[in-house]
C-alpha positions in Angstrom: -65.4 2.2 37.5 -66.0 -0.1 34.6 -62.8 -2.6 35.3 -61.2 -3.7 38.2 -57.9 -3.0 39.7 -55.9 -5.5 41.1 -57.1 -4.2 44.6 -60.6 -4.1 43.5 -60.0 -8.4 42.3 -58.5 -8.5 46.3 -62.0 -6.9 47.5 -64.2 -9.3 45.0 -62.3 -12.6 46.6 -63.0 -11.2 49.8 -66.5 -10.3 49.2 -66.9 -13.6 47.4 -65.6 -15.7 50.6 -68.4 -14.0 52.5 -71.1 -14.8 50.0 -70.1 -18.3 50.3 -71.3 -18.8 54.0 -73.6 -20.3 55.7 -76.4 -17.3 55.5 -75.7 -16.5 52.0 -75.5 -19.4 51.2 -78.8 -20.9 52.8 -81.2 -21.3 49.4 -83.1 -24.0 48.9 -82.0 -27.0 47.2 -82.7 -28.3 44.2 -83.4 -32.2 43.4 -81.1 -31.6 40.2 -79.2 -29.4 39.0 -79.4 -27.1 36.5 -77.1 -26.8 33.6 -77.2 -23.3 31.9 -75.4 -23.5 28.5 -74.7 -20.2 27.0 -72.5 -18.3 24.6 -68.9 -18.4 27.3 -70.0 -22.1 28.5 -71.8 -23.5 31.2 -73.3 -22.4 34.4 -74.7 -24.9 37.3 -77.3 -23.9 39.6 -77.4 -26.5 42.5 -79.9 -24.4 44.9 -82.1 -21.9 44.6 -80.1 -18.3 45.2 -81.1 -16.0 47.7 -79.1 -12.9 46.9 -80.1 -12.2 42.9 -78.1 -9.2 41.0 -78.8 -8.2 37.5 -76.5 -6.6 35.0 -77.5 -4.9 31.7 -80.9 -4.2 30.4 -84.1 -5.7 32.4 -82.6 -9.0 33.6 -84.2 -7.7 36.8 -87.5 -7.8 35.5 -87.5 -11.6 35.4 -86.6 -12.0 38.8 -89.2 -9.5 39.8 -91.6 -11.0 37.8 -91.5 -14.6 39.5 -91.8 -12.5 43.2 -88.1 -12.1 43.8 -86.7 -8.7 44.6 -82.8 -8.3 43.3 -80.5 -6.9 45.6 -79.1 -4.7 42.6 -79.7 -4.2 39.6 -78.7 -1.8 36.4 -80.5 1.7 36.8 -82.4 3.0 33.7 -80.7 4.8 31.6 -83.7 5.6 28.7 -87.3 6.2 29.3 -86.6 7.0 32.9 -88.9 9.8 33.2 -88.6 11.2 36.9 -84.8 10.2 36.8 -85.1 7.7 40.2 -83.4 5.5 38.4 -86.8 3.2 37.9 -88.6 2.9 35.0 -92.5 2.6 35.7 -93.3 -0.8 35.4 -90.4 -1.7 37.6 -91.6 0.8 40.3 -95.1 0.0 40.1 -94.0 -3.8 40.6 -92.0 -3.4 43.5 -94.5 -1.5 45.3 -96.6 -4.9 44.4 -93.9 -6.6 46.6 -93.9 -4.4 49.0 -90.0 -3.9 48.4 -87.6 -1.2 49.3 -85.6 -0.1 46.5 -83.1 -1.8 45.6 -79.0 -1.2 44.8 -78.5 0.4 41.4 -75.7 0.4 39.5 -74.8 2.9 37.4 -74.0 1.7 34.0 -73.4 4.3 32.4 -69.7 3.6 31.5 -69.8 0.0 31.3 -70.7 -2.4 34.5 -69.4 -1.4 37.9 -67.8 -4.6 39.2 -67.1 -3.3 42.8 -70.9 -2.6 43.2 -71.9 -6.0 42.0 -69.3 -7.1 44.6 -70.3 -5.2 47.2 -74.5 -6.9 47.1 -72.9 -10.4 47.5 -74.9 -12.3 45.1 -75.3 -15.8 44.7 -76.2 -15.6 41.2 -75.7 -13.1 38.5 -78.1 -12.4 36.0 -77.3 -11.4 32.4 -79.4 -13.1 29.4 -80.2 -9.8 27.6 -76.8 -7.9 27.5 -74.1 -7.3 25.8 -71.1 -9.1 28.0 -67.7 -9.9 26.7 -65.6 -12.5 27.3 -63.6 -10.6 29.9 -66.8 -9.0 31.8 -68.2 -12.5 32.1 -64.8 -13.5 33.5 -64.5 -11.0 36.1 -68.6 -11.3 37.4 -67.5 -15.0 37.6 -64.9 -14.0 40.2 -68.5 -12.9 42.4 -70.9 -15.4 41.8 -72.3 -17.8 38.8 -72.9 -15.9 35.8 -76.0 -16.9 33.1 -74.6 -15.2 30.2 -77.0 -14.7 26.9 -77.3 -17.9 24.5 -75.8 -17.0 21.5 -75.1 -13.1 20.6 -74.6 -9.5 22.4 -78.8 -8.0 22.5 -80.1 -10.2 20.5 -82.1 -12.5 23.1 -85.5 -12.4 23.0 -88.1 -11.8 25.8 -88.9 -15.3 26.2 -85.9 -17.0 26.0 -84.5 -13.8 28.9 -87.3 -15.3 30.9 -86.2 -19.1 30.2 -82.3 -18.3 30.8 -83.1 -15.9 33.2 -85.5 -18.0 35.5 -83.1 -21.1 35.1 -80.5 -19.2 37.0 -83.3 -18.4 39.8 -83.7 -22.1 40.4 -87.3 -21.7 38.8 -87.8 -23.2 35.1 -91.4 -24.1 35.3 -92.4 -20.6 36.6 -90.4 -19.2 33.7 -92.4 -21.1 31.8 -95.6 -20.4 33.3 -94.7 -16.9 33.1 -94.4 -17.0 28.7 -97.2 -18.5 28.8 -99.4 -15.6 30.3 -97.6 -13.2 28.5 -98.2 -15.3 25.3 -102.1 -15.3 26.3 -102.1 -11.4 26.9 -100.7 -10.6 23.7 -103.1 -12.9 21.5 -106.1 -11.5 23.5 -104.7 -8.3 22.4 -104.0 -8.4 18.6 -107.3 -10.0 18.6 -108.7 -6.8 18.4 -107.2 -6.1 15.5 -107.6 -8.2 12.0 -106.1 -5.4 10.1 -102.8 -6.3 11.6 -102.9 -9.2 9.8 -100.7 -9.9 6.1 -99.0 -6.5 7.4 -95.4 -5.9 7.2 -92.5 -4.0 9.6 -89.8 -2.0 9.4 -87.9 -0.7 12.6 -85.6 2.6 11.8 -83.4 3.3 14.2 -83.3 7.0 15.2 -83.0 9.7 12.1 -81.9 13.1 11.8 -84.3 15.2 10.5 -81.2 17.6 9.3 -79.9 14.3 7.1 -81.5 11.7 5.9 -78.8 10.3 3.7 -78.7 7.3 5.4 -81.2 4.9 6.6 -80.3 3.1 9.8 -82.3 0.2 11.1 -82.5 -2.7 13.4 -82.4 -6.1 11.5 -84.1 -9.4 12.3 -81.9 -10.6 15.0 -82.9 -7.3 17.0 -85.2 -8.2 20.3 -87.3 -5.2 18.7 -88.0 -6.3 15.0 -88.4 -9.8 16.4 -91.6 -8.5 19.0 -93.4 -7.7 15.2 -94.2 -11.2 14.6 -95.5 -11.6 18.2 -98.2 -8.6 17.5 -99.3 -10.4 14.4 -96.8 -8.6 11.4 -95.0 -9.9 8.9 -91.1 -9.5 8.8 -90.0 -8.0 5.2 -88.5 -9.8 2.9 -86.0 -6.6 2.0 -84.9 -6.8 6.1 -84.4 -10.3 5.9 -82.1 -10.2 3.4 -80.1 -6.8 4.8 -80.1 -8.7 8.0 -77.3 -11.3 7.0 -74.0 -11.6 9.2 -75.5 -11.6 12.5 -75.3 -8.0 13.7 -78.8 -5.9 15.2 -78.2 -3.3 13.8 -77.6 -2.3 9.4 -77.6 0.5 7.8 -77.6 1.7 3.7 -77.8 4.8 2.0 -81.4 6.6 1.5 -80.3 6.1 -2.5 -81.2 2.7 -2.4 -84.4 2.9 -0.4 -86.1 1.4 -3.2 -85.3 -1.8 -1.6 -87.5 -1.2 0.9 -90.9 -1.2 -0.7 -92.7 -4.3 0.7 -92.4 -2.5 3.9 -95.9 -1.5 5.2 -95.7 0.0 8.4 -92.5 2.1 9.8 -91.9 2.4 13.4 -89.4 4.7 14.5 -87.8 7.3 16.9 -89.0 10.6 16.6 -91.9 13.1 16.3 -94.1 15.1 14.1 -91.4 17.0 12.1 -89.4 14.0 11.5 -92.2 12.6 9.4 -92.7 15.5 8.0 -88.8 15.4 6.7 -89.2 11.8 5.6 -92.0 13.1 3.5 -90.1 15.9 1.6 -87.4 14.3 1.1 -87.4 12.8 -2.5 -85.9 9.4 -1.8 -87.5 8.6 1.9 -90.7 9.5 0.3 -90.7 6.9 -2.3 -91.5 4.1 0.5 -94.9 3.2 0.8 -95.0 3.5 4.0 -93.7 7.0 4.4 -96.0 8.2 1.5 -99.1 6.9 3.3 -98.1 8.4 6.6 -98.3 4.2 7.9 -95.6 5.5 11.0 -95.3 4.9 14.8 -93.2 7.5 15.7 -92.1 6.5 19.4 -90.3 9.0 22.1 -88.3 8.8 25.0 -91.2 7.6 27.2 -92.5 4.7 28.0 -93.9 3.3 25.3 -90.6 4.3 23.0 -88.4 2.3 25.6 -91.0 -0.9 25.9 -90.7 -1.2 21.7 -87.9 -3.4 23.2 -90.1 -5.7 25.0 -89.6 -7.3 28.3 -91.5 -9.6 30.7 -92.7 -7.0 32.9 -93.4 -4.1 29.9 -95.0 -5.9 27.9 -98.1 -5.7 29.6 -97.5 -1.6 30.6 -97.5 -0.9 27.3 -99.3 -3.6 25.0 -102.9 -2.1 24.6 -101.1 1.5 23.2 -98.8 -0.1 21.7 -101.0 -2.7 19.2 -103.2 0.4 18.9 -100.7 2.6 17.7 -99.5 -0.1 15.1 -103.5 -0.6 13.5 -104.0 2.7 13.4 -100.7 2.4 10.9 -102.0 -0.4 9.2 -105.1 0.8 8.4 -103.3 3.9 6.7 -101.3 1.3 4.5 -104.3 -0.2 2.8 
């Protein structure tokens, strides 16, 4: 179920009474609260939760990431390869813990309330999602909600981490936590001078069967904004078809002239794909298409962690950069 009935609101008060004892109830706390300001107002954290849930994409990593296992948490839905419900660097960091698996809720038609209900949570975690006003008012009815900053998907790894590790009680480890991420991604691009100068493009998935229209993520995607963290340049031509606020734009392949400071092309797809872009008489006026300077990425792990989060970032950072030089190079 994605919405609740008025018997499933009767099961979430009840639920919520019991969250609100003594045993759930028993975090530490803190010597101030913590004011949370985000897109649908304010949450207060006065003590440090003990029961964590996590809706929407990776919010669980964060938690994870600072040592705390969820009690439930939103099941992967892409790049899931085995189909557990885990995607690798979530599984290889809960066997880190030592942790049993966790609730998972299946997302797949919008949040299942009654399962977040059912975990008692003292705190629900959402910085990176795409809530509405009434799915934040109904996960208020469970526990404290920290809802994303400013706009549906559009919050970026470190500020998921900051918003995130707030609602854990835990600001400074967030902190601490961007930091060594920071440090593991300039160690990285290091490697690699001929990232520098280099522009970035990210086309959502094409269809190989038509290619009239070129769909793409914009600068306010989590995705295109990860570029300028591995050292590229973000087009002028994107930032200027990126206005109104929106991840995601499209335009037809007729005016795909406008594209041509674009460098490097990452995208969804294989072999064929490119092969498509570079028959096709319009797609293969880019620069980038002409000189074969394309990541194509799949349904694995390294096509899912193009959207980075805390704990993917370092899964997939060393194939990733590579991948993205080996582009550049082709573009000079």
């Amino acid at each position: 179920m994605s919405r609740l009935s008025g018997l499933s609101l009767l099961i979430v008060a009840f639920l919520s009474v019991l969250a609100s004892g003594p045993a759930a109830r028993a975090g530490e706390s803190l010597q101030q609260p913590i004011t949370i300001e985000h897109a649908f107002g304010k949450t207060v954290i006065t003590e440090k939760p003990e029961r964590v849930a996590t809706v929407a994409w990776a919010n669980h990593e964060v938690p994870l990431a600072l040592g705390i296992v969820p009690v439930g948490f939103a099941a992967a839905n892409f790049g899931d390869d085995n189909g557990d419900g885990f995607l690798p660097w979530v599984s290889e960091r809960l066997d880190e813990l030592g942790a049993d698996a966790p609730v998972l809720f299946d997302e797949g038609d919008g949040i299942d309330f009654e399962a977040v209900a059912e975990v008692r949570p003292d705190v629900i975690l959402a910085a990176y999602s795409g809530l509405t006003r009434s799915d934040y008012d109904t996960l208020s009815r469970i526990a404290p909600v920290v809802a994303y900053p400013e706009a549906p998907w559009s919050t970026g790894w470190r500020d998921m981490i900051r918003f995130n590790a707030a609602g854990l009680g835990m600001p400074e480890d967030g902190e601490a936590l961007i930091a060594d991420i920071e440090d593991e991604i300039d160690a990285e691009i290091g490697r690699y001078p001929e990232l520098e100068g280099k522009t970035a493009m990210f086309i959502t998935h094409l269809d190989v069967t038509d290619l009239s229209v070129v769909n793409f993520y914009t600068t306010h995607d989590t995705r295109v904004q990860f570029f300028r963290d591995l050292g590229l340049q973000m087009p002028e031509s994107v930032k200027a078809a990126s206005t109104g606020g929106s991840f995601s734009g499209s335009i037809s392949v007729e005016r795909i002239d406008a594209f041509d400071d674009v460098d490097i092309i990452v995208t969804y797809g294989n072999s064929l794909l490119l092969e498509a872009m570079k028959l096709n008489p319009l797609f293969r006026r880019m620069p980038a298409v002409r000189n074969g300077a394309v990541v194509l990425l799949g349904r694995d792990p390294l096509g899912t962690a193009a959207n980075p989060t805390p704990l993917s970032i370092s899964f997939v950072l060393e194939d990733y950069v590579a991948e993205l030089a080996a582009a550049a190079r082709k573009s000079e």
